[in-house]
C-alpha positions in Angstrom: 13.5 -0.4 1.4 13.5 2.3 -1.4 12.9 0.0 -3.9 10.0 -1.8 -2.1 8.6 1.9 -1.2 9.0 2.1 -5.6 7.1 -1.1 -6.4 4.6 -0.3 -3.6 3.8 2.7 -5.2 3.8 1.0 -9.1 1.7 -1.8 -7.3 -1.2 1.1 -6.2 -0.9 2.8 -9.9 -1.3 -0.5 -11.6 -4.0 -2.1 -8.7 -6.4 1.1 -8.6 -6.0 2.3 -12.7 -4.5 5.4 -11.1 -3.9 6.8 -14.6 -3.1 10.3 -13.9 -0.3 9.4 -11.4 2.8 8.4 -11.9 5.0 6.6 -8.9 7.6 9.9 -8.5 4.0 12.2 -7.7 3.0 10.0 -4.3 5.1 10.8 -1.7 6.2 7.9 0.4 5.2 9.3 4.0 1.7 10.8 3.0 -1.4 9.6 3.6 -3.0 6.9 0.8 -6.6 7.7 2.4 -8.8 10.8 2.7 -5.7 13.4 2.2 -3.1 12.6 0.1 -4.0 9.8 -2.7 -7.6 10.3 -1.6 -8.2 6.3 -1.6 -11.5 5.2 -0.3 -12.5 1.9 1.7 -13.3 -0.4 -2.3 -9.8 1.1 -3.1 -8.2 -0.4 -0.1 -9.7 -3.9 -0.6 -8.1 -4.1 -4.2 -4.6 -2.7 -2.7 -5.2 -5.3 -0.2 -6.0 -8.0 -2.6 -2.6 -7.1 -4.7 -0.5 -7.3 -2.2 -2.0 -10.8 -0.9 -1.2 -11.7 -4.2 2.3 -10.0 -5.2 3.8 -10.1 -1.2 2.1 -13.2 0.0 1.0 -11.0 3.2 -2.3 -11.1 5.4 -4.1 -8.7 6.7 -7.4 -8.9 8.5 -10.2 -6.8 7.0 -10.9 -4.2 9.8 -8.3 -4.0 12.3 -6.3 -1.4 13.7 -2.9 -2.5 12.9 -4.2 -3.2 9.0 -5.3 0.4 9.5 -2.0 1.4 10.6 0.0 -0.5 7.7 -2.4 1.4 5.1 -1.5 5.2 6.5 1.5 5.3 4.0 3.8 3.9 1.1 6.2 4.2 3.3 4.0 1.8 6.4 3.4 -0.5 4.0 6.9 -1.5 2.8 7.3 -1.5 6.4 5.2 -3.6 6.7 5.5 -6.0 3.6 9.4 -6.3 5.3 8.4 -7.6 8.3 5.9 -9.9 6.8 9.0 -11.2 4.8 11.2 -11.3 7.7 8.9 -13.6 9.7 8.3 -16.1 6.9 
């Protein structure tokens, strides 16, 4: 899972043009939104979007659980895992 929690994190850089970050400055358990990354709601869309894309995962727009699986690098590979486990 490390090296999903690693492309995870190249996936947000390269998603959101995060050009002052690099993948070893976001820590896997912290928070992408608000603390943390800072991320805002246009900035979660365009994760959302790249990891449709690059995973092949859904999420719905505005629920709870999509909430929960956008807390952290670490939720997401979680996640992204799961998603791959089921299919």
């Amino acid at each position: 899972m490390q090296q999903l929690e690693q492309d995870i994190k190249e996936l947000i850089i390269s998603s959101l043009a995060l050009e002052d970050v690099s993948p070893q400055d976001i820590d896997p358990t912290a928070p992408l939104f608000v603390e943390g990354l800072g991320l805002d709601s246009i900035d979660a869309l365009e994760l959302g979007l790249a990891l449709q894309k690059r995973y092949g995962v859904t999420l719905s727009a505005d629920s709870e659980e999509t909430r929960r699986h956008f807390s952290s690098v670490r939720a997401l590979a979680a996640f992204v895992q799961g998603a791959a486990a089921k299919a």
